[in-house]
N, C-alpha and C positions, 0 to 999 in steps of 0.2 A: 409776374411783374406788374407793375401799375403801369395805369395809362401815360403815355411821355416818358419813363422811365425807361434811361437805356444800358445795355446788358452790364457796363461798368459800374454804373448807380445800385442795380441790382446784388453785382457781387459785391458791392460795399456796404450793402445793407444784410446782405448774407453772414458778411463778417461780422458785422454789430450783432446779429442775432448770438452767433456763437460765442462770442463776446461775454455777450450776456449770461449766455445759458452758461459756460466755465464758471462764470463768478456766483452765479447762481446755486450751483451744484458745491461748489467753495461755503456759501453761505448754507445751505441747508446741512451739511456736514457738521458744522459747529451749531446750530439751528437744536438739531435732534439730539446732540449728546450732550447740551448745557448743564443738561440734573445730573447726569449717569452719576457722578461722582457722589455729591450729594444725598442723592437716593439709597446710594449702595450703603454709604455711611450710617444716613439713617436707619435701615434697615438689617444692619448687620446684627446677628444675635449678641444679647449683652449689652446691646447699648444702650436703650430707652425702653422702661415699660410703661403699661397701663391704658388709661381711655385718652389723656390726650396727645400721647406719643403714637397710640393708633389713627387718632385723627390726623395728625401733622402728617404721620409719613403716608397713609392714603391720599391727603392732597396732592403732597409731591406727587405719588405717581400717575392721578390722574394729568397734573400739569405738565407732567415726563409725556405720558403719551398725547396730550396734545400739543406738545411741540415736536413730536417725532411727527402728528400727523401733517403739522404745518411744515414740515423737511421735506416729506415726500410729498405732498403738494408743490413745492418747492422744485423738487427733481422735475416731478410729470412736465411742468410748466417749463422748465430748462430741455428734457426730450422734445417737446412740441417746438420750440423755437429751433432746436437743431433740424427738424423734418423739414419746419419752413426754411430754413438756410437752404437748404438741400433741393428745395421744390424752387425756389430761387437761383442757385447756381444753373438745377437745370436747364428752367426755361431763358434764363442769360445766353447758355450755349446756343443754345437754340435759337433764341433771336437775331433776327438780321442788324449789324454792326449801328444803325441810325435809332434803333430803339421802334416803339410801337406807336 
């Protein structure tokens, strides 16, 4: 908890946190599978040859994986806010009802 902060403020900002992190998790979910479809198309036998059909779809999938890696950045960043909610509820319980 912060200084002045009392166990109510706390659980309220607990809940913002998880708040967050849902939507967050919501967001990286659509985030990482933006190309899949794309990708796959491009990539399917039959559909494109040659040097610049290999370039095209090698960008896609470097652009696939880094926006999967920007997903799970996404996630880690929504778990840390859930631990802080949680490191927050605690010491809420735990503080005497006037705050600190």
């Amino acid at each position: 908890m912060r200084p002045g902060e009392t166990p109510q403020q706390a659980q309220a900002r607990a809940q913002r946190l998880r708040q967050h992190a849902a939507r967050a998790r919501g967001l990286a979910g659509s985030l990482g599978s933006a190309l899949d479809t794309g990708v796959s198309k491009a990539t399917a036998d039959g559909v494109w040859y040659g040097p610049y059909a290999e370039r095209v779809t090698g960008q896609l999938r470097e652009k696939q994986s880094a926006l999967e890696g920007l997903a799970n950045g996404l996630r880690a960043t929504a778990t840390s806010w859930d631990q802080q909610a949680e490191q927050l509820e605690t010491e809420a319980a735990a503080a005497p009802a006037g705050g600190n």
